[in-house]
N, C-alpha and C positions, 0 to 999 in steps of 0.2 A: 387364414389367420383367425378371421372371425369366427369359422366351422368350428376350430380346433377350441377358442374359447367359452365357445356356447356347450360344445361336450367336455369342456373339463369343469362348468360349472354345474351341469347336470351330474356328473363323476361326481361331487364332492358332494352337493347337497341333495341327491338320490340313490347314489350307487352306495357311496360310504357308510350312512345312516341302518341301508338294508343288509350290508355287509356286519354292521355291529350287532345287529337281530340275531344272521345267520352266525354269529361266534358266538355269542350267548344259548343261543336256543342249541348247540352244539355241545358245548361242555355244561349244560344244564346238569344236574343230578336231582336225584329224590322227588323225581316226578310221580306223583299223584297220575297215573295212564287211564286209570280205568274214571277217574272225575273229566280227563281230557276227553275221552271216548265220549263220556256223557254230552257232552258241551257239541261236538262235534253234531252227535245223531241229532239234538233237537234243533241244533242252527241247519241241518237238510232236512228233517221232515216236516217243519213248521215253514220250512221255505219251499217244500212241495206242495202243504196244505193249502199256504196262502197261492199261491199261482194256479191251483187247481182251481179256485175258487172264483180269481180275478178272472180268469178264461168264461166260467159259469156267468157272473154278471156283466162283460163286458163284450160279452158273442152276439147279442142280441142286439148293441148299439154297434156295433160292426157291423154285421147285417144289414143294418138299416143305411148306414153311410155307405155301404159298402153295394147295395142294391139299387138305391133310388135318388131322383135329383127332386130336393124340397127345397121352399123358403127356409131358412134358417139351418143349413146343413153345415157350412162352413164354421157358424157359431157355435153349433152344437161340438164340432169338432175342437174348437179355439177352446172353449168351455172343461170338455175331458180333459184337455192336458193342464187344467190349472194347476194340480195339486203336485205333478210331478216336478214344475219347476218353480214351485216354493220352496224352503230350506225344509228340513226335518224336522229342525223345531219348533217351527209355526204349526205343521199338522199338527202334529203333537198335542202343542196345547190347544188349537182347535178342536181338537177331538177332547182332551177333557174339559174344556167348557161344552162341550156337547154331552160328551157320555160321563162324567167324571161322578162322584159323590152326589155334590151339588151344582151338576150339569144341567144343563136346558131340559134333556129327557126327561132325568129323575123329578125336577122340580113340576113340569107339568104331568107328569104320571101320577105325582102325587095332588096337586090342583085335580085334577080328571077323578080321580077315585073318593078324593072329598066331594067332589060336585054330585058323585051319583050316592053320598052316603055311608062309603065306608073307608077307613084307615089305610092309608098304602101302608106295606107290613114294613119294608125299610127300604133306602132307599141302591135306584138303582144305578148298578155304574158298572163298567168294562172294563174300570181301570187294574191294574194289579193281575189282569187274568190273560192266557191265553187266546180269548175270543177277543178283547180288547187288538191283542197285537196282528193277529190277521184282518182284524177288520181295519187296522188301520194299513197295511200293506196291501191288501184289494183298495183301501180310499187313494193310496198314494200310485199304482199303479194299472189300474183300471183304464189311461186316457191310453199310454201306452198299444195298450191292446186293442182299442177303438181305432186306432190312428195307423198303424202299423199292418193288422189284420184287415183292417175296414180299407184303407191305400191298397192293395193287393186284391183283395177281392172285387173294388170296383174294376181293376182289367182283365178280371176274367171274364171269356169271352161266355154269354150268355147263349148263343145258338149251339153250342155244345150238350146243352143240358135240354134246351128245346128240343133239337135231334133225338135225343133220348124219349121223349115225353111222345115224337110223333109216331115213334117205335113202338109204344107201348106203356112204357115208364110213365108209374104217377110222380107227382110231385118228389116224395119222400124219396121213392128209391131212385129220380134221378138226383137228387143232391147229395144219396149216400156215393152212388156209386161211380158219377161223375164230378158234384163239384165239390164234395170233400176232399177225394184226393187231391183234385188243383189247388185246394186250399192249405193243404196239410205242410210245405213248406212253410208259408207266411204265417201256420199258425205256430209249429214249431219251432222257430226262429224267435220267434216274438216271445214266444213261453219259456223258453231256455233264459231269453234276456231278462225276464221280469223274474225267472227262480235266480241269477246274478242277484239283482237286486235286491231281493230279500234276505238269499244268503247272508251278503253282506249288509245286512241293515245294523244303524247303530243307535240313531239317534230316536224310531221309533221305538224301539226296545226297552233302550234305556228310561224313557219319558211314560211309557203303558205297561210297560211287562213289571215292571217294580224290582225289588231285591230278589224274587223268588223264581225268572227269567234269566237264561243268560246266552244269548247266541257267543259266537268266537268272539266278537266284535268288542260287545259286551264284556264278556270274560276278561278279554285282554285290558280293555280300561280298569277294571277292578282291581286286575290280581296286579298291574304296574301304579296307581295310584292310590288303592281303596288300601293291599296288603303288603307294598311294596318288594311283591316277588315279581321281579326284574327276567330273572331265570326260566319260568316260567308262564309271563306272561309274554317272552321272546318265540316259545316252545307252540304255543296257541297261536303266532305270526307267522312262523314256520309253516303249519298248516294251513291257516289262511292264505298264504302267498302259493301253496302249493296246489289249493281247491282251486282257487280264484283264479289261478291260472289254466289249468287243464280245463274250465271252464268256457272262459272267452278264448283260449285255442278252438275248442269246439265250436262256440260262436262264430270266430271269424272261419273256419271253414266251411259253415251250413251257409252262414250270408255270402262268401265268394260262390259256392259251387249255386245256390239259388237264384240271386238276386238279380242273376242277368234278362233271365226267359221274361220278364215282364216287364223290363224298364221303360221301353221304349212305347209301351200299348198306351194309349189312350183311354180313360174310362168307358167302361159299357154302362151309363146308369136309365133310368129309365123314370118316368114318373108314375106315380102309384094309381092304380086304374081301380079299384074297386075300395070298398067302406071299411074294411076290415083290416089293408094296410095302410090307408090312411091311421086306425085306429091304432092300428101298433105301430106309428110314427110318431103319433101325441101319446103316447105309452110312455113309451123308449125313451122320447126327448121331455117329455117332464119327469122319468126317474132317473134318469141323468141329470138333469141339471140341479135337482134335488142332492142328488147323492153328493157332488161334486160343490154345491154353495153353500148350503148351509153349514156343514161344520164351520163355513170360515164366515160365514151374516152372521150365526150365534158367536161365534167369537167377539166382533168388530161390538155386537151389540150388550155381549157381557164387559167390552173394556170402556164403553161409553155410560151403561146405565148401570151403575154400579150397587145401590139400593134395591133396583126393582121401580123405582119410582118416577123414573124419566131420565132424559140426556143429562150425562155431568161429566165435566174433564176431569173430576177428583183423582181418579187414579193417575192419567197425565201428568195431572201438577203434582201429585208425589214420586214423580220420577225423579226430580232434582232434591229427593231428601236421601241423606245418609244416614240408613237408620240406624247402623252399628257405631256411626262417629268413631271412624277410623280412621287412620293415615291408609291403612291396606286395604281397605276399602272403598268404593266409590260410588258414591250415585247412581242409580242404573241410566241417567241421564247421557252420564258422560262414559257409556258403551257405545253409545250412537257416536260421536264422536271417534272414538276407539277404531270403530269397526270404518267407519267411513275414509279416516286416513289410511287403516292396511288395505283398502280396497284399490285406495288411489295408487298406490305402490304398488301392488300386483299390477295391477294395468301399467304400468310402468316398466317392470320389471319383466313380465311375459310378454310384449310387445319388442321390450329391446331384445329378446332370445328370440322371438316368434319372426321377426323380422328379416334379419338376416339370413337367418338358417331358410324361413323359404323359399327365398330368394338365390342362394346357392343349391337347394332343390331341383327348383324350377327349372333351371339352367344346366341342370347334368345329372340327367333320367337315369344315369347306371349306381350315381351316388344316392337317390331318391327314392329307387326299388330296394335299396339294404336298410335307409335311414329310416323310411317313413313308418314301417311296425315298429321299429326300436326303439322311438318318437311315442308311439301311444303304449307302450310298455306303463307309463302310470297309470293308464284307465284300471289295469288290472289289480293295481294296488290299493289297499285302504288306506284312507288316510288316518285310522285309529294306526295300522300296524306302520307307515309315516312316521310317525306324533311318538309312538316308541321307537322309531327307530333314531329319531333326534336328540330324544331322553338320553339312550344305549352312549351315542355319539358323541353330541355335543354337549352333552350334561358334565364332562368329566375330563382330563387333560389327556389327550393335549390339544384338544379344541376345547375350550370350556366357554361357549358362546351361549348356551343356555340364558333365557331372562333376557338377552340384547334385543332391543323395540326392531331390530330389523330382520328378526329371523323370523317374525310369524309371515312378513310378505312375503318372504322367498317362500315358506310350505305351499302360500295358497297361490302362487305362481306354480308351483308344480301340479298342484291339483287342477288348476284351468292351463298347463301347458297345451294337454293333447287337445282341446277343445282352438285354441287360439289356432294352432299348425291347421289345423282341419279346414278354419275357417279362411286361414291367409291361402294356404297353399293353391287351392283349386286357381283363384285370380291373380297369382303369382302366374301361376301355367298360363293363364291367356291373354299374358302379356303379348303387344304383338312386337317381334322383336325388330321388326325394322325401324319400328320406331325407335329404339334404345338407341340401332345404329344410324340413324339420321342424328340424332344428340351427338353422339359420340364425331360423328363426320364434322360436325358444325366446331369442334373443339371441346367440349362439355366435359370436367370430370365426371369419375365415376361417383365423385360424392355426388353434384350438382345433378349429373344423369338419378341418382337416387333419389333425388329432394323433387327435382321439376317435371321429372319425367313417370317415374314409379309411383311414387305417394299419392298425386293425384290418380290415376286409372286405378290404385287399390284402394281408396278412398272410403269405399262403403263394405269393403270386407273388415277395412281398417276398421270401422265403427262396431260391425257384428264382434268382432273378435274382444274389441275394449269393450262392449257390453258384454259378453259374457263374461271375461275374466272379472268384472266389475259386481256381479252378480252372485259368482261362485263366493269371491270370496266374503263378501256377505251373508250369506248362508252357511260357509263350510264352518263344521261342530266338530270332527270325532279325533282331528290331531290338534286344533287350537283348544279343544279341554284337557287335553295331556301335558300342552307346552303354554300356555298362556298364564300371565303374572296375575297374582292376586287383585293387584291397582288398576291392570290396564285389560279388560274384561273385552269381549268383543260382546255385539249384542246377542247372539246366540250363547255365548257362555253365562253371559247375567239372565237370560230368558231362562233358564236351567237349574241358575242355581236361586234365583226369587220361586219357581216352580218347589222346590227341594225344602224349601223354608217354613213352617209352622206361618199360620195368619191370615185371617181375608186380602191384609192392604196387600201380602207379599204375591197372592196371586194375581190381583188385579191389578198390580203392577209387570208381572208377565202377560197378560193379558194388552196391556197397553203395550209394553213394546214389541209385540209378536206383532201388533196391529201394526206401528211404526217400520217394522223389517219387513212385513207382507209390502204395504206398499213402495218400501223402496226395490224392491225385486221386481214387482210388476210394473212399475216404469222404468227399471234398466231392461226388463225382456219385452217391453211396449218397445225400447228406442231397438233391440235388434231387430225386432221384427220388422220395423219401419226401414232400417237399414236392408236387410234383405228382402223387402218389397221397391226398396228404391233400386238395385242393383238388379233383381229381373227384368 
């Protein structure tokens, strides 16, 4: 009964929605093909460009973790993946207080050129351009390929390449010709996942590329809230739903047919025996951590000193101003608010689905091998093409739920459903079941057997999975700016649109609460990490 209720509630608020897309995007007419065509080639070959690229900066601190045991290895790895698990919007405006007009760069490029004498000719920025948007998708994707490529590489066995070396092989030719190819699954897996990622980027795009970018993602918010073609901003979902998928199909078949041959190995690492690779360890690990902290130290220190003249909360305390003195409008104060109640409701609401269902999982391996890919089916979906498909749906009768305060928790319940399953399920499985039937022996219902017996032994997945849902939906941007009320803003939709606004105070008020959403992400992914350091 409860199986049956967890997939008719997923039916209704995942299947229905996509099903409204695919009838739209169906009897769509008077499609512009060759504007779609457009759209299409630049959201792949600027999401080839940027992954070609991320592999280029990101090979070399893999290497390094991936070769050697140093002080500060594990940090340097904790470090790379900062950027991935910040929301979109934070990089974002990290990077234009870094790279923007009047970024940190431009401003001391031009300090630097007066100091030796002559005029910076104007100033410099990334924003609005091409090089702006890859460089922000290698910043966002970069740890990814360190963590992923660099995990893999440390099991490869290194006496294979010695072997070669005592054969004859120098260095080079034996790593073209033995440890590249051991490498070449983990690198292409990895690479595959990170062109997903950019493919589908929304919120970097939107925030650096300016009006004169537009991946699918992109497109699709526009052409459904910028030009109100409905018709064809379904037609661009279609495709999206259609790459995005042939995609992670591929995905998941390169990491099943790969991922086994190494699991079980142990790291080969080694400590650095000569001057030179110590030198390219304090290389590697001070442009990494460079690369990976300063966009977000200049941020924190553009939303604290906001003159140039020293610390001030001014921008802080203008969060609680309404500068439009609107009913429809709200303080960007009271986003944090906003965002903090639909988080508590996701954790809520994906917990009650995440729970039972893995729980009837767990307990019947032939219902588990059909449910569980059926289950992460939303990894592959956007949550822009989501966000229209709620518009498509619920926007109009005979559901007309649109604007109701409890439909943006259920979106972002489904954007962290497959994440929460993921995390419950494994410690659902190792449950040990004699214990259930020792309860049961004693008299215990099956509730009480639930409460006394389950709850505790899942106790710390329990936390990982509420941290993350907890997390996502404080960050998630690309269906809560399609479906979210003018009044009740989440804090990544106010971070977007005080970005969007004419004014110093309006960006240094993104600025402060980019800072505010940074740290509350990093203390929900502190408490998972902690949770899955307690549970090893």
């Amino acid at each position: 009964m409860l199986l049956l209720a967890v997939l008719g509630f997923l039916g209704l608020f995942y299947g229905y929605p996509l099903l409204r897309v695919l009838f739209y995007a169906v009897n769509a007419s008077a499609i512009q093909w060759g504007r779609v065509w457009q759209v299409v080639w630049f959201t792949t070959w600027q999401a080839a460009l940027s992954t070609l690229l991320t592999v280029g900066v990101g090979l070399p601190a893999a290497w390094l973790v991936g070769r050697f045991r140093f002080v500060g290895r594990d940090l340097l790895l904790a470090v790379s993946g900062i950027p991935f698990v910040l929301p979109t919007v934070v990089l974002g405006v990290a990077l234009t207080a870094l790279l923007g007009p009047n970024g940190w760069l431009s401003q001391s490029l031009a300090q630097l050129t007066s100091a030796l004498g002559f005029v910076f000719p104007k100033q410099f920025t990334l924003m609005g351009t091409l090089g702006g948007i890859v460089f922000a998708h290698v910043f966002y994707n970069v740890g990814i390929l360190i963590r992923l490529v660099g995990e893999y590489w440390a099991k490869l066995d290194l006496q294979l390449e010695q072997a070669a070396q005592r054969l004859g092989a120098n260095r080079w030719q034996s790593a073209l010709t033995i440890g590249l190819p051991l490498l070449a699954p983990s690198l292409l897996t990895a690479s595959l996942l990170i062109f997903i990622f950019d493919f589908t980027s929304f919120g970097v795009v939107l925030l650096i590329g300016g009006p004169q970018y537009a991946t699918l993602e992109v497109a699709i918010y526009r052409q459904a809230l910028g030009f109100g073609n409905l018709p064809v901003a379904a037609v661009l979902s279609l495709f999206q739903l259609l790459l995005t998928g042939l995609l992670m199909a591929l995905y998941s078949h390169l990491q099943r047919r790969w991922s086994y041959s190494l699991t079980n190995q142990r790291p080969h690492l080694r400590r650095p025996t000569n001057w030179w690779q110590w030198l390219a360890i304090v290389a590697v690990a001070i442009f990494t951590a460079l690369w990976v902290l300063l966009p977000l130290v200049v941020l924190a220190w553009k939303a604290l000193n906001p003159l140039g003249a020293g610390i001030s909360l001014q921008y802080f305390q203008a969060l609680f101003q309404n500068s439009r003195n609107s009913l429809f409008f709200v303080s960007p104060a009271q986003s944090i608010y906003f965002s903090l109640r639909n988080a508590l409701a996701t954790v809520l609401i994906s917990l009650a689905l995440g729970l039972p269902l893995t729980w009837q999982m767990a307990h019947a391996p032939r219902l588990s091998y059909w449910l569980e890919p059926l289950l992460l089916v939303p990894l592959g979906t956007s949550a822009v093409t989501l966000g229209l498909g709620y518009l498509l749906g619920f926007g109009q009768s005979p559901l007309r739920w649109l604007g109701q305060p409890w439909l943006l928790p259920i979106v972002h319940s489904l954007v962290a459903f497959p994440f929460v399953v993921r995390s419950l399920l494994p410690a659902m499985r190792m449950l040990q079941v004699r214990l259930i039937q020792a309860a049961q022996l004693l008299g215990a219902s099956p509730s009480a057997v639930f409460l006394t017996v389950v709850l505790p032994l899942v106790g710390r997945a329990l936390g990982v999975a509420a941290s993350f849902a907890f997390a996502l939906s404080l960050g998630e941007f690309g269906a809560t700016l399609l479906i979210t009320r003018p009044d009740t803003p989440t804090l990544p939709v106010a971070i977007y649109r005080l970005l969007s606004q004419p004014g110093a105070l309006n960006v240094g008020q993104s600025y402060a609460l980019s800072v505010i959403l940074m740290l509350f992400c990093m203390v929900s992914l502190l408490l998972t990490q902690g949770w899955q350091i307690t549970a090893e």
